[in-house]
N, C-alpha and C positions, 0 to 999 in steps of 0.2 A: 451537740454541734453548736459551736458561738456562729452568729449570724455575722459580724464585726462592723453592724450597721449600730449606730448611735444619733438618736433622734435627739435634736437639741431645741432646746424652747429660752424663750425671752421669760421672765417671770418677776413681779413686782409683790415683793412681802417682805415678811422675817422668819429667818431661822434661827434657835436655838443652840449652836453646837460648844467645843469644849472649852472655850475662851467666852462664853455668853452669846447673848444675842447679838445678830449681824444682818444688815439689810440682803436680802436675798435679790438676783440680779439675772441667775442663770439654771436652766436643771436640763440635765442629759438621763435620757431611758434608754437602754440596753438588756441584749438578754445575754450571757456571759457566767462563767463561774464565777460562784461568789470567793470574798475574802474570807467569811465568819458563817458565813450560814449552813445548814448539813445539808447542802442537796450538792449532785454534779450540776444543775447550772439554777440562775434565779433569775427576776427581770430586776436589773439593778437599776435605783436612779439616784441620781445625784443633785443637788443642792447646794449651790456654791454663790461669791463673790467674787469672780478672780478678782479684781481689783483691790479687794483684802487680804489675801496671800492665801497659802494652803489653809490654814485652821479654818478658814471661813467656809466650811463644808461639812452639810450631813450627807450620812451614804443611809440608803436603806436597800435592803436585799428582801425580795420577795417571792415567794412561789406564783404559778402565773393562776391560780385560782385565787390566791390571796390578794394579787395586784389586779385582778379581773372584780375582786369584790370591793377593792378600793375606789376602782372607775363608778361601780354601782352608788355606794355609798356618798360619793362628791356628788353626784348626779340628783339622788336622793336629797341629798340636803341643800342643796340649790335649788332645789324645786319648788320644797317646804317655805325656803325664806321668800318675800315678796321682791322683785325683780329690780334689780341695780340694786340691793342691799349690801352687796360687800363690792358695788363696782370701783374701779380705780377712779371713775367722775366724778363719786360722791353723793353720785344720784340716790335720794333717799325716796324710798314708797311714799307714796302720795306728794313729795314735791312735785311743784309744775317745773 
């Protein structure tokens, strides 16, 4: 069963897709049948610029232990780094 709810986030980076890298802007997570992947449904998210047009988009399709172990792992590795390390402020460990 698709839920037809899509959670939408603000998001500041880059992604990789098939015209090269592109500043990343926007990412939407939904649960939905996927396009490519073998299951009846997956948690999709998306990774986009609208502002760059269609190319400027990765898709990834995940099963939800896969995307459950991806929350884990982001979690996990922001823990390990020392706090503001990848913040958007620039805040560096041990700056005042």
């Amino acid at each position: 069963m698709c839920t037809y709810q899509t959670v939408k986030v603000e998001l500041d980076g880059a992604a990789k897709g098939a015209n090269g890298w592109f500043t990343l802007t926007d990412g939407a997570v939904y649960v939905d049948h996927p396009y490519h992947a073998c299951h009846e449904h997956t948690v999709n998210i998306d990774f986009t610029n609208p502002g760059d047009g269609p190319s400027a988009r990765v898709a990834v399709e995940l099963t939800e232990e896969s995307a459950l172990a991806l929350v884990e792992a982001i979690r996990q590795a922001l823990a390990a780094a020392p706090p503001g390390l990848a913040s958007a402020s620039g805040r560096r460990a041990g700056a005042a």
